[in-house]
DORO-23938 format. One record per residue (C-alpha): y, z, x. Coordinates in steps of 0.05 Angstrom, whole numbers, plus 5000, padded with zeros to 4 digits. Each point is the difference from the previous one (the first is absolute). Example, Ala and Ser with C-alpha at 12.3 -4.5 7.8 and 13.67 -1.06 7.14 Angstrom:
      Y      Z      X
   4910   5156   5246
   5069   4987   5027
! end
This chain:
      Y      Z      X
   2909   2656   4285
   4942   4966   4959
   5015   4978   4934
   4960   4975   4944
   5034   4958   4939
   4966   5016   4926
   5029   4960   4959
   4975   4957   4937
   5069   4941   5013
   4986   4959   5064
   5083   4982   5006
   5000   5074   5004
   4949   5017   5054
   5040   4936   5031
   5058   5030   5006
   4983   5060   5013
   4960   4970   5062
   5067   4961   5022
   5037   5066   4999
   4956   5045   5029
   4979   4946   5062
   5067   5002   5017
   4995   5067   5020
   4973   5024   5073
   4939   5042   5006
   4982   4985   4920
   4942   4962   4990
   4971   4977   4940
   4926   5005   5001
   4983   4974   4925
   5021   4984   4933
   4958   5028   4935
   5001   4962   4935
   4974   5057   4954
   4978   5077   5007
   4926   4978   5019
   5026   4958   5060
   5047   5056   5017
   4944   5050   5007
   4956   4950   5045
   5070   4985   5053
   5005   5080   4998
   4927   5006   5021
   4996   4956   5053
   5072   4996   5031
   5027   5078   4983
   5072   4978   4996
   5057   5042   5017
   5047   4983   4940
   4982   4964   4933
   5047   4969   4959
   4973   5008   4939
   5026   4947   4931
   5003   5060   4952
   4974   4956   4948
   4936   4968   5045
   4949   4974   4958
   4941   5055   4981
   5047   5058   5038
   4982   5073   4962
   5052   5038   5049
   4964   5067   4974
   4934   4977   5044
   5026   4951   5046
   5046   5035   5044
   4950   5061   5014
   4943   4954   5023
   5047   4958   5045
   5025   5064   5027
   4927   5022   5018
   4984   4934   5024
   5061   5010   5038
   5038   5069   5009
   5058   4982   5034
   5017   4935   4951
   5068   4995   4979
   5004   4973   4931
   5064   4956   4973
   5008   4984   4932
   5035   4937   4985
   5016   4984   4929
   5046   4949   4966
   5014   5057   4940
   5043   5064   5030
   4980   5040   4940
   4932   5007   5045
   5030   5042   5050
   4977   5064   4972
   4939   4981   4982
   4976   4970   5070
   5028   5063   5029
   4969   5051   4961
   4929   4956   5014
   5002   5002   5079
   5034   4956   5020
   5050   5009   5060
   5060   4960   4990
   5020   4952   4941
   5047   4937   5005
   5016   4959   4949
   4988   4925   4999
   5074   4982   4979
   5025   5036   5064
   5017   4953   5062
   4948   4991   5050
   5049   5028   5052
   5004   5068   4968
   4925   5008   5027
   5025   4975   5072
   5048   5013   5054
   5040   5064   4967
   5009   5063   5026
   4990   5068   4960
   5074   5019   5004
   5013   4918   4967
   4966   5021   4942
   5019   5073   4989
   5065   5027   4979
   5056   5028   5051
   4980   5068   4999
   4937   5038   4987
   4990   5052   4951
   5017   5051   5047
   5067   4970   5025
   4976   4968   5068
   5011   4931   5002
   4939   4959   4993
   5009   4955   5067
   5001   5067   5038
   4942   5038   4964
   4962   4933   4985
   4994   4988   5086
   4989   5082   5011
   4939   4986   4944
   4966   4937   5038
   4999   5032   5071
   4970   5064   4964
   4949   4955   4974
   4990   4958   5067
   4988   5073   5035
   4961   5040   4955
   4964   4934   4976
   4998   5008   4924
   5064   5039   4963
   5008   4998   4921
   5070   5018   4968
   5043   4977   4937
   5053   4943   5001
   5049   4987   4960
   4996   4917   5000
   5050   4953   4970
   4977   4942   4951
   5026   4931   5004
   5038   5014   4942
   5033   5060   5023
   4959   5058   4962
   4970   5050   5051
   4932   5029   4991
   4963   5056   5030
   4937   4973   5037
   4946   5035   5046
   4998   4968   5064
   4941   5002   5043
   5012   4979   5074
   4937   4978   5047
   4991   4986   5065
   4952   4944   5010
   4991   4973   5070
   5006   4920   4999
   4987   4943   5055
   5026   5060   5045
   5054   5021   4968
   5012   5059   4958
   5022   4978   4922
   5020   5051   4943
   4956   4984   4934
   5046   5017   4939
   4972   5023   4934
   5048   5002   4942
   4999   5034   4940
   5045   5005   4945
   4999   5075   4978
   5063   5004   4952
   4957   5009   4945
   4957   5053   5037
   5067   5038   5012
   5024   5000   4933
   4932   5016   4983
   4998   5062   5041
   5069   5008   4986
   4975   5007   4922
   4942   5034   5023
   5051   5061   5037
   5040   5008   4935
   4934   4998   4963
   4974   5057   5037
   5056   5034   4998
   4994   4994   4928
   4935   5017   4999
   5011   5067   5055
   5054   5015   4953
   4948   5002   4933
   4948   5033   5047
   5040   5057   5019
   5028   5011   4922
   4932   4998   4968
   4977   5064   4975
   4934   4976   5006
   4961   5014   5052
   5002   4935   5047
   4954   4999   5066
   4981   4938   5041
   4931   5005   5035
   4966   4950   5057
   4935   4975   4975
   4965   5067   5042
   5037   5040   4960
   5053   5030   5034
   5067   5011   4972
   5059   4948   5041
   5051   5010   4941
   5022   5049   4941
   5066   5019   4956
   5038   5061   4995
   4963   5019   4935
   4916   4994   5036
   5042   5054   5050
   5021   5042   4939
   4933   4989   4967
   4950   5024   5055
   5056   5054   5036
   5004   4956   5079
   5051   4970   5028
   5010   4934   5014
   4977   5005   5070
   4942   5047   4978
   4976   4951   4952
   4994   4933   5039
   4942   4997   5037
   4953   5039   4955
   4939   4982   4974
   4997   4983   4920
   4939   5050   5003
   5053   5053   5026
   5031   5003   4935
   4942   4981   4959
   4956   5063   4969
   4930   5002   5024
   4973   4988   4941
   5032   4937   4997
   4994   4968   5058
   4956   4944   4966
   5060   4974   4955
   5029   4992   5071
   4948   4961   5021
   4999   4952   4937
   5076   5001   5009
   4991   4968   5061
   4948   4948   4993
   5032   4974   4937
   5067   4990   5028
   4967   4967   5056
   4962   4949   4952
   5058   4980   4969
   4994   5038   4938
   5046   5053   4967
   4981   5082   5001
   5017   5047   4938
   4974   5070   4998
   5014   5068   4993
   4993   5047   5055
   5004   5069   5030
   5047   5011   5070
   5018   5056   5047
   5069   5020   5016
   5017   5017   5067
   4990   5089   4982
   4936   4975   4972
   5010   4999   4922
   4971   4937   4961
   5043   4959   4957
   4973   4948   4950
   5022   4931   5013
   4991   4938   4970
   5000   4945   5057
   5007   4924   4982
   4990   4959   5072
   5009   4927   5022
   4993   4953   5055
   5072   4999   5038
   5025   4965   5055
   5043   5041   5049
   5027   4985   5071
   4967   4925   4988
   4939   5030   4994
   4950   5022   4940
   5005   5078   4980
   4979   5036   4946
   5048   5028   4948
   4989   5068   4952
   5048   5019   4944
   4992   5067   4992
   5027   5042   4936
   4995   5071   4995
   4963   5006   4930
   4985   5082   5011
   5034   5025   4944
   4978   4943   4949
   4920   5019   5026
   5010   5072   4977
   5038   4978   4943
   4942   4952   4988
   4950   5064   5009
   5037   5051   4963
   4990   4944   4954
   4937   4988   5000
   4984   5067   5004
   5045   5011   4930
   4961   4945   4971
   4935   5028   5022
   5023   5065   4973
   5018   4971   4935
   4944   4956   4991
   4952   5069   5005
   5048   5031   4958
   4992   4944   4943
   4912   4991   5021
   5011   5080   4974
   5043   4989   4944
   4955   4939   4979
   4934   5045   5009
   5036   5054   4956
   5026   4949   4949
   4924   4973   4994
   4975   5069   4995
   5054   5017   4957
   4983   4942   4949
   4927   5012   5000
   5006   5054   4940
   5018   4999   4939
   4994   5061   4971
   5064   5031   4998
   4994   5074   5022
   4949   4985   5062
   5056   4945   5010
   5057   5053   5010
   4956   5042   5054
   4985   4940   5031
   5072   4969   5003
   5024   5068   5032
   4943   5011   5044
   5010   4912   5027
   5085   5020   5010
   4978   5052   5046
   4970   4948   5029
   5067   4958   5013
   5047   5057   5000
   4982   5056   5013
   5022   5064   4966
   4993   5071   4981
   5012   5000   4926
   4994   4945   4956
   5009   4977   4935
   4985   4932   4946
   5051   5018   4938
   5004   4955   4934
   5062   4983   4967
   5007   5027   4923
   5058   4990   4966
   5043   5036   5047
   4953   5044   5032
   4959   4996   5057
   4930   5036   4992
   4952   5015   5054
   4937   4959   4999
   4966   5019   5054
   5017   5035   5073
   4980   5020   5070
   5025   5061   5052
   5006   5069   4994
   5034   5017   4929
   4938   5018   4955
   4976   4941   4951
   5000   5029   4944
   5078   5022   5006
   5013   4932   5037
   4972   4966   4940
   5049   5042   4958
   5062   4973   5034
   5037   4968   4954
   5079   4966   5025
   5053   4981   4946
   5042   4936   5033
   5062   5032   4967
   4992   5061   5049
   4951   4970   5052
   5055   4958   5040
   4959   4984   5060
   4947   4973   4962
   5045   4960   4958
   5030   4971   5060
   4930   4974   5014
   4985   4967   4933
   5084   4973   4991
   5000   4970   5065
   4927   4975   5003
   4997   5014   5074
   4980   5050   5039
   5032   5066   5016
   4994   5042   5057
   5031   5071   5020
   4984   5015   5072
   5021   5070   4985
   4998   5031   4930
   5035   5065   5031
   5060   4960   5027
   5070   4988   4962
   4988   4925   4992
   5021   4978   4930
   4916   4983   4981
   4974   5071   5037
   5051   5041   4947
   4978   4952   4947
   4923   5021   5021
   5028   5079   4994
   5021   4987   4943
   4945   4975   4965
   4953   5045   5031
   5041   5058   4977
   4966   5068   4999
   4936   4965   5032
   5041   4970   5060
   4978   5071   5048
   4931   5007   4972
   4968   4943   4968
   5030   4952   5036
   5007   5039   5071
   4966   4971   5044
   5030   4931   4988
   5054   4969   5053
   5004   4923   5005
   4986   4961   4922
   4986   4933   4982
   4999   4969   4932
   4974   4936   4984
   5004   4961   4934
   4941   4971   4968
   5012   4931   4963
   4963   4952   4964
   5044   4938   4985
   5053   5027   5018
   4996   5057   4955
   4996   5069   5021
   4932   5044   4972
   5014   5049   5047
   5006   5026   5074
   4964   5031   5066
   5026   5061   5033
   4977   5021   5075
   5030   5053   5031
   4988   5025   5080
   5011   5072   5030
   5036   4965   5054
   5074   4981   4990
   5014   4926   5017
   4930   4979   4993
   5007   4950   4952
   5041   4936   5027
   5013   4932   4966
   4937   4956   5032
   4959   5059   4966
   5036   4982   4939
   4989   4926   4999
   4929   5013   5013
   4995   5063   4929
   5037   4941   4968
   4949   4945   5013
   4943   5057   4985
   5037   5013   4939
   5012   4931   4972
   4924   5002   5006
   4987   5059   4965
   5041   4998   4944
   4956   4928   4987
   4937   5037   5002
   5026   5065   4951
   5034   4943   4960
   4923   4970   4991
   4972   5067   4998
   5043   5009   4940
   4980   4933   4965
   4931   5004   5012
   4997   5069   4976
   5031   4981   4942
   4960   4931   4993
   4937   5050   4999
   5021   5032   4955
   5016   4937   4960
   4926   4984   5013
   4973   5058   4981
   5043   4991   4927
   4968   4937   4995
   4936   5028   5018
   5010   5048   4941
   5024   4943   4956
   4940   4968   5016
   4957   5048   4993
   5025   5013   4930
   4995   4937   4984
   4928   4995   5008
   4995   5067   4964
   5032   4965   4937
   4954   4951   5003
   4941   5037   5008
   5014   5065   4955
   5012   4990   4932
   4995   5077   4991
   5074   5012   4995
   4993   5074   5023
   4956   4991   5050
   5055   4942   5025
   5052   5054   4995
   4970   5049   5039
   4979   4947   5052
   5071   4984   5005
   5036   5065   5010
   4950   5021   5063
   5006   4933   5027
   5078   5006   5009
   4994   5063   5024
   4955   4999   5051
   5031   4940   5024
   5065   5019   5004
   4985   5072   5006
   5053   5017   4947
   5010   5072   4972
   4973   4989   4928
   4992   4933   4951
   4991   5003   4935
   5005   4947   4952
   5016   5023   4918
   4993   4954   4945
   5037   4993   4931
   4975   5017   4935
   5034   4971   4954
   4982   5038   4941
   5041   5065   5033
   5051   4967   5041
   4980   5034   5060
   4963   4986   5071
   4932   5024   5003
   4971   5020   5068
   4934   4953   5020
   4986   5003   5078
   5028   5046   5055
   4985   5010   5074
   5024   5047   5054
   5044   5061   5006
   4986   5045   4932
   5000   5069   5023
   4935   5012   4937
   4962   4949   5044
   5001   4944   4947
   5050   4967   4937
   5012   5023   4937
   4972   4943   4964
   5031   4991   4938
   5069   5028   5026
   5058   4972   4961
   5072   4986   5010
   5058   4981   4949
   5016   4924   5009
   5083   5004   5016
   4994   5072   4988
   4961   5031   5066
   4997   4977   5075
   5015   4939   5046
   4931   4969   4967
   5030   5013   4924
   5065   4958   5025
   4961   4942   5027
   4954   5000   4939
   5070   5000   4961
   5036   4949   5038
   4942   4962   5031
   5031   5000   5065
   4965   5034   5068
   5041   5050   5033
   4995   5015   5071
   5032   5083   5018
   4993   5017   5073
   5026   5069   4981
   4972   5030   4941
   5051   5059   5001
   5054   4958   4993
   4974   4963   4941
   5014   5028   4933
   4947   4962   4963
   4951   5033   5042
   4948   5046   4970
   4963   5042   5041
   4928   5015   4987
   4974   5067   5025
   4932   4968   5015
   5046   4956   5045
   5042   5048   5043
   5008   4963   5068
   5031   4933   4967
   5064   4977   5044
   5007   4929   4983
   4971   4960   4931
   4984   4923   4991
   4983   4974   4928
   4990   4937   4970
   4993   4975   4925
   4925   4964   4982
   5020   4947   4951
   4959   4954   4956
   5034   4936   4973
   5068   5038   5014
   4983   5067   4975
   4997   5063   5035
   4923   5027   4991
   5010   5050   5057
   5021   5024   5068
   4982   4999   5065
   5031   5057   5046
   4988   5031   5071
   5018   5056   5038
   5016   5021   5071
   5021   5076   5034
   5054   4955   5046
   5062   4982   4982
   5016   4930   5008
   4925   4985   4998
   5015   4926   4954
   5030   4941   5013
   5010   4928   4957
   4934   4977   5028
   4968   5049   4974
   5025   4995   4939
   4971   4938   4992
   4939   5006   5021
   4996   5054   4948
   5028   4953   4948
   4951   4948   5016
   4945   5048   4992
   5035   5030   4929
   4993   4922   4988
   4926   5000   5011
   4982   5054   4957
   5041   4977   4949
   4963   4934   5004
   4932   5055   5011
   5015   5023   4933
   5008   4937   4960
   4932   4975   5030
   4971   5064   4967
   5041   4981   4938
   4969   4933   5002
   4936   5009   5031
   4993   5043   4927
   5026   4953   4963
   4949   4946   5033
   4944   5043   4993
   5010   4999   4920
   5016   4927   4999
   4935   4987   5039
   4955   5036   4962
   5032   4967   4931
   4990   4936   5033
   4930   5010   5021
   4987   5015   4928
   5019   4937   4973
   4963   4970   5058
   4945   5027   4982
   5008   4986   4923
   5008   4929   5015
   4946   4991   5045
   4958   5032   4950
   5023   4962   4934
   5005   4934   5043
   4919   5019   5034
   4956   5048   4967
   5033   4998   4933
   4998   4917   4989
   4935   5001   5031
   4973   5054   4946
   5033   4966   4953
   4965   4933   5019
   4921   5045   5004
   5010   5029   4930
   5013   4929   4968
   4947   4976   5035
   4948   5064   4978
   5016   4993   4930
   4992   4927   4991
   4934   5004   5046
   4944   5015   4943
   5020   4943   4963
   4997   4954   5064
   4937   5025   5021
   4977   4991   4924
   5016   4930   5004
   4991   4974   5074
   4967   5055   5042
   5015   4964   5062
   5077   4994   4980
   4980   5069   4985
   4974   5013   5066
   5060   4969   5035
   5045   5037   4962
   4971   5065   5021
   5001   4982   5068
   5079   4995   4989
   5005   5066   4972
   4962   5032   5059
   5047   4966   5047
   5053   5024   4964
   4977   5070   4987
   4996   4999   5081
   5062   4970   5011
   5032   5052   4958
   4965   5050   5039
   5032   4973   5062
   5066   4990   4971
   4996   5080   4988
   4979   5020   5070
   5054   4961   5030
   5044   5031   4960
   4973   5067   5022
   5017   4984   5066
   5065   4982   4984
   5007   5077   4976
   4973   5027   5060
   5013   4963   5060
   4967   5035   5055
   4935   4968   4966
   5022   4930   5030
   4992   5025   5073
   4926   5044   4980
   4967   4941   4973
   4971   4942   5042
   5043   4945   4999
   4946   4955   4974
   4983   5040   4942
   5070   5000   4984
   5006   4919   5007
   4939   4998   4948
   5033   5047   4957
   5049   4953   5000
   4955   4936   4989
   4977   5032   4935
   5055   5019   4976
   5029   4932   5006
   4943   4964   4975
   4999   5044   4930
   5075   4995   4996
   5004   4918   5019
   4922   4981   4982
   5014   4969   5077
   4931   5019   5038
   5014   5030   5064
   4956   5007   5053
   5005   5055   5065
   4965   4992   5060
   5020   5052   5056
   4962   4991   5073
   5011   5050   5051
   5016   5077   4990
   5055   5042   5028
   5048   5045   4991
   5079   4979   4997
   5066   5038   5000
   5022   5033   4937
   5065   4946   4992
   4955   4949   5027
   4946   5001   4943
   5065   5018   4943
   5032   4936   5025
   4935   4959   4993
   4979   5037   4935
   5069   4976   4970
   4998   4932   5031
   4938   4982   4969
   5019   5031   4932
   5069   4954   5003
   4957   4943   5011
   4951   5004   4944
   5053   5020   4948
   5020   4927   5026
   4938   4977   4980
   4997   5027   4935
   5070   4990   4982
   5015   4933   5026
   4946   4960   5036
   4964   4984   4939
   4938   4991   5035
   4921   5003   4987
   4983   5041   5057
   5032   5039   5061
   4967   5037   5064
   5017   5058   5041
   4970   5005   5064
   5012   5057   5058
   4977   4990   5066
   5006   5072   5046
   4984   4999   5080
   5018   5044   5053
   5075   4962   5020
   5018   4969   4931
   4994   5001   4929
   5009   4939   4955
   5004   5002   4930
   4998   4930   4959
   5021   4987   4917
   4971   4930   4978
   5010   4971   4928
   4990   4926   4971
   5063   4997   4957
   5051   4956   4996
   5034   5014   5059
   5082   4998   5010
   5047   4963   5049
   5022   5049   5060
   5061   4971   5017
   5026   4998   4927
   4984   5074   4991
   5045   5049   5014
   4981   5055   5051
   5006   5052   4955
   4951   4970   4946
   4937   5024   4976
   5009   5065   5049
   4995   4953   5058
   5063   5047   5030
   4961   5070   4986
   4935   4970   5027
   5038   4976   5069
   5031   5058   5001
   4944   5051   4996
   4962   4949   5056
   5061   5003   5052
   5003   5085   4987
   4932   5012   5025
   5013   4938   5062
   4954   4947   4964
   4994   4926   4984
   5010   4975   4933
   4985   4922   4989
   5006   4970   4917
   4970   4933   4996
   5002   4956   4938
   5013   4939   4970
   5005   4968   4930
   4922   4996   4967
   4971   5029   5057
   5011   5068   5003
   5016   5055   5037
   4984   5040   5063
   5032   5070   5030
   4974   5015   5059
   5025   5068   5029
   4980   5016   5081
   5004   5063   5029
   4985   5024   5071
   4991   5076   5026
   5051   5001   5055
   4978   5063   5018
   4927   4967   5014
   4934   5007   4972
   4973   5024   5068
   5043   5064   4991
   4971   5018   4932
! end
């Protein structure tokens, strides 16, 4: 036998040398310091054994002990090591056999098997007897491998794998022995067994699906439940192809099942099998990698997920059914909201249910009081006796079940003895056989706004048990809708009619501001309300005083003679509704005339049903009454009694204007008088006064001096003119439609002289350019200029003034110079010297008005104003 000593301790490989040497047919044949020098002896001498230090330096047992091996197959490796915790380690790496460094050398040497193994053998034979029967095997059959049960030094047995070889040696036959400790193996497999049987045990109890493929495919393994699953038998089942019980259709999951699995990765999906009779089953199949028989497999988990698919359809397939059923009910709501207009709305909510539910007679009712009218309907009763319908809650239990509970109602069978179909009898009564014949299965739903109820749907079918509660979920949701969009019809049709009030109270308005007539106003006012509102008749009467009674002024509508009795009177607290309110001065509102004593009818009047009147009051005293009429009962309500108060409130305030527009008219006139008076004693009559003085003092001037004389009668002629002028403007003044006739430069020196023979100020005119202005535009420049030289004359105490107009296409400028003393602008007020009126008149025709002045150098107004309109339009 050739060994070779690895070791890194030379006393080691020493000793080891001594021992083995001692030996006969061992020979040493080298002695290796390190791994690298281990390799080279194993290349060039091929040892049989190696005794290999376990802890050589740069050893990686992992690599080391495959490439001796296929340097060398039949090498026999021993690991030596001086820590016995190695054992395992150096086993589980390769190597053969393992003895410890603290064991005697002789332990290696010169024992028998049957020295180191216990008495007996596992199976009772005793170890000298079996150990002998074992080596002769081995020397015959030349190789023979078997478990041993060896004895340590210290007494413990182990379980070890013993390899026996026969190796022919300097012509003898010897037995190679390779050792290996398997105890751990054993009670690893032992673990392993009970493990399995663990395992076999959870395999079998699963009620999953469990199925164990080789990596073609092919089914080695499955549970009780796979058998269950796809209807085989155990037998029947192992050996088939995982296509067998795949559906055709998905034979490619299959596929990916395997090539994942085989790459190490993990495989989820759902899929689609075949049972043994041929009927598919939906499965959901997780796989993994698995290692079975000590070799790698493929697992599948397979659940049985049938009856959650369809659930998951039926589902879906609810879902989808809702979803169209809401897309419809949306469309409808949209459609539904898209009017406001209250009786198209009705057709249109009836015609959009039939549209959700479907029906054969159908109705929208409105809640009053405790009744429930008919607002609109659909199916076979005729409208107009539909429309007619009319149900009492105190009689019409079905109905009220519908608005108490705020839910819906159904009666699958109005002809059955349910509790709700002789409720439905009942209320139909006589009708129940004829009217209401054809009717079988009802439905009520509520309609609510807020949670307040305004009314309710009715459908009803031909066919008993038509209607069913997902039907009434969906007349709810349509409902909820509905009862929005009649709630809105409602307001706006009320909110028009607020705007059409307000239209009228408008309109009035501007009618009192424009007419001062006070008839005319009247009459204006009584066909405005009426063909607004489209009332029966309105008439408004006003007090005389003198008589104590109401006096007839304006009527419109509904007089069977064609027109009012002007002049018609009534008794105030003695005759009629009006004579009360004219009494009291309080409106009163009747929505039934014939229960209302105070009524008084009017032949001319025969159709009147309801009355509204109002007092007209001035400064808190009744001066008349407003009233209207209409041929329906209930026709009035509180808004409408306002709005007819406000209006009462505008012709009362109509009627003052007339009072004071009167009364202005007289106190204009008077004051224009003493305008007039003034201007004429303060103008003309001064400056008269002034010529005569001068005329009768003149002959003796010119007697004395004629040139004083001739100066003097210059003054006179200036004044004589002046006077002249003063009276023309004056003229003017009494007729003012003269200001816009006349050129506005002849009026400017009108002006001129005038000023210069009231002031003895020279003024001088210049005008360039001609044109014609805008009525306001050449009043406002007219009285501009005239402001401005009464300036002059009154205050600027100067020697000479100018007024000069310049006129072109875009603009005209108008400019008052004088040489007086001036003033301070900052220190005078705004309102001084008719700065105000002047700035005033300039902003109301949109022009530019600049003052400049200052103290002994006086002053300039300059007024600018351009033709927006444009002079290339003219």
């Amino acid at each position: 036998m050739h060994v070779l000593l690895a070791d890194d301790q030379a006393k080691v490989r020493s000793a080891l040398r001594l021992v083995l040497e001692q030996q006969p047919g061992v020979s040493i044949l080298g002695e290796a310091v390190d791994a690298t020098g281990l390799l080279d002896w194993v290349r060039a001498v091929c040892p049989d054994v190696v005794l290999l230090d376990w802890e050589l330096p740069g050893l990686k047992a992992d690599s080391l002990l495959p490439t001796l091996r296929q340097l060398c197959p039949h090498l026999k490796v021993i690991a030596l090591s001086g820590r016995p915790e190695a054992r395992q380690a150096a086993l589980a790496a390769g190597a053969d056999a393992f003895v410890s460094k603290g064991d005697p050398p002789e332990q290696l040497l010169a024992l028998h098997p049957y020295d180191i193994s216990p008495e007996r053998q596992s199976d009772g034979r005793p170890s000298v007897e079996k150990a002998r029967e074992l080596i002769d095997r081995a020397h015959r059959e030349g190789s023979l491998r078997f478990e041993w049960v060896h004895r340590r030094m210290d007494g413990q047995d182990f379980l070890a794998e013993v390899l026996l070889t026969a190796i022919p040696l300097h012509g003898r036959q010897i037995l190679h022995v390779s050792l290996r400790d398997i105890t751990e193996r054993k009670r690893a497999e032992k673990e392993l067994r009970e493990r399995e049987a663990q395992y076999r045990s959870i395999f079998e109890s699963t009620s999953d699906a469990l199925l164990i493929f080789d990596l073609d495919g092919t089914i080695v393994e499955a549970n009780r439940a796979a058998c269950r699953m796809y209807g085989y038998t155990y037998e029947e089942l192992i050996g088939l192809s995982g296509k067998d019980i795949v559906h055709p259709d998905y034979y490619h999951l299959f596929e990916d099942y395997k090539r994942q699995i085989k790459a190490g990765g993990r495989f989820n999906a759902q899929s689609v099998d075949l049972r043994k009779d041929g009927s598919a089953i939906n499965v959901e199949v997780h796989g993994a990698s698995f290692g079975y028989k000590g070799r790698p497999h493929l697992l599948a988990v397979v659940r049985d997920v049938t009856e959650r698919v369809r659930a998951r359809q039926m589902l879906e397939q609810r879902v989808e059914e809702r979803t169209r059923q809401l897309s419809t009910l949306l469309e409808v709501s949209r459609n539904v909201a898209s009017t406001l207009e209250l009786k198209p709305l009705l057709g249109l909510i009836l015609d959009q249910l039939k549209v959700v539910v479907d029906y054969d007679g159908a109705a929208v009712m409105a809640l009053e009081g405790e009744d429930l009218t008919t607002l609109a309907y659909r199916g076979p009763i005729p409208q107009e006796k539909a429309l007619q319908l009319r149900f009492p809650l105190e009689r019409a239990r079905v109905n009220r079940e519908v608005i108490h509970r705020r839910e819906p109602v159904i009666i699958p069978n109005v002809w059955g003895d349910a509790p709700l179909a002789r409720a439905f009898q009942e209320t139909a009564g006589g009708r129940f056989e004829t009217t209401f014949g054809y009717i079988r299965s009802w439905m009520g739903i509520p309609l609510m706004v807020k949670e307040r109820v305004i009314g309710m749907l009715t459908l009803d079918h031909s066919e008993p048990n038509y209607y069913w509660p997902q039907q009434a979920e969906l007349a709810l949701a349509f409902a909820n809708q509905a009862a929005v969009a009649i709630e809105n019809a409602h307001l706006f049709e009320a909110e028009q009619r607020r705007v059409e009030q307000f239209r009228v109270i408008n309109e009035l308005g501007q009618h009192i501001s424009s007419v001062l007539d006070l008839d005319e106003l009247l009459g204006a006012v009584v066909h405005l309300v009426k063909e607004t509102f489209s009332y029966y008749n309105v008439n408004i009467f006003l007090v005389d005083t003198k008589t104590n009674e109401l006096v007839l002024k304006a009527g419109a509508g509904g007089y069977i003679t064609g027109a009012p009795s002007l002049g018609d009177r009534l008794k105030i607290g003695e005759e009629g509704i009006l004579g009360w309110i004219a009494a009291t001065g309080e409106p009163l509102l009747v929505n039934d005339v014939s229960r209302e004593p105070r009524y008084y009818a009017t032949p001319t009047l025969p159709y009147t049903r309801a009355e509204l009147g109002v007092p007209i009051k001035v400064r808190g005293q009744v001066v008349g009454t407003l009233d209207v009429q209409s041929t329906e009962l209930n026709a009035f309500d509180q808004d409408d009694l306002i709005t007819l108060q406000t209006i009462a409130d505008q012709i009362g305030v109509a009627i003052e204007n007339a009072r004071l527009f009167a009364e202005t008219e007289r106190a204009a006139a008077a004051a224009e008088r003493s305008r007039l008076a003034r201007d004429l004693h303060d103008a003309v009559t001064q400056t008269l006064f002034s010529a005569s003085l001068i005329a009768e003092v003149l002959p003796r001037i010119w007697e004395r001096n004629p040139e004083e004389g001739q100066r003097r009668l210059e003054e006179l002629r200036q004044l004589t003119r002046g006077a002249l002028a003063e009276m023309r403007t004056l003229l003017l003044e009494l007729r003012p439609a003269a200001l816009t006739e006349t050129n506005l430069g002849d009026l400017l020196r009108q002006l001129a002289e005038a000023i210069t023979g009231r002031a003895r100020v020279p003024v001088t005119v210049t005008v360039e350019g001609k044109r014609s202005l805008p009525s306001e535009v050449q009043v406002a420049l007219y009285r501009i200029a005239q402001e401005a030289l009464n300036n002059v004359a009154k205050h600027a105490g100067a020697s000479q003034a100018s007024v000069s107009l310049h006129c072109q296409p875009e603009a005209v400028k108008l400019c008052i110079r004088d040489d007086g003393r001036g003033f301070d602008l900052e220190s005078v007020p705004p309102e001084s010297l008719g700065l105000g009126i002047m700035r005033e008149r300039a902003e109301a025709i949109g022009a530019t008005l600049v003052v400049s002045s200052e103290i002994g150098r006086g002053t300039e107004v300059v007024v600018v104003w351009k033709d927006r309109v444009g002079g290339k339009q003219r």
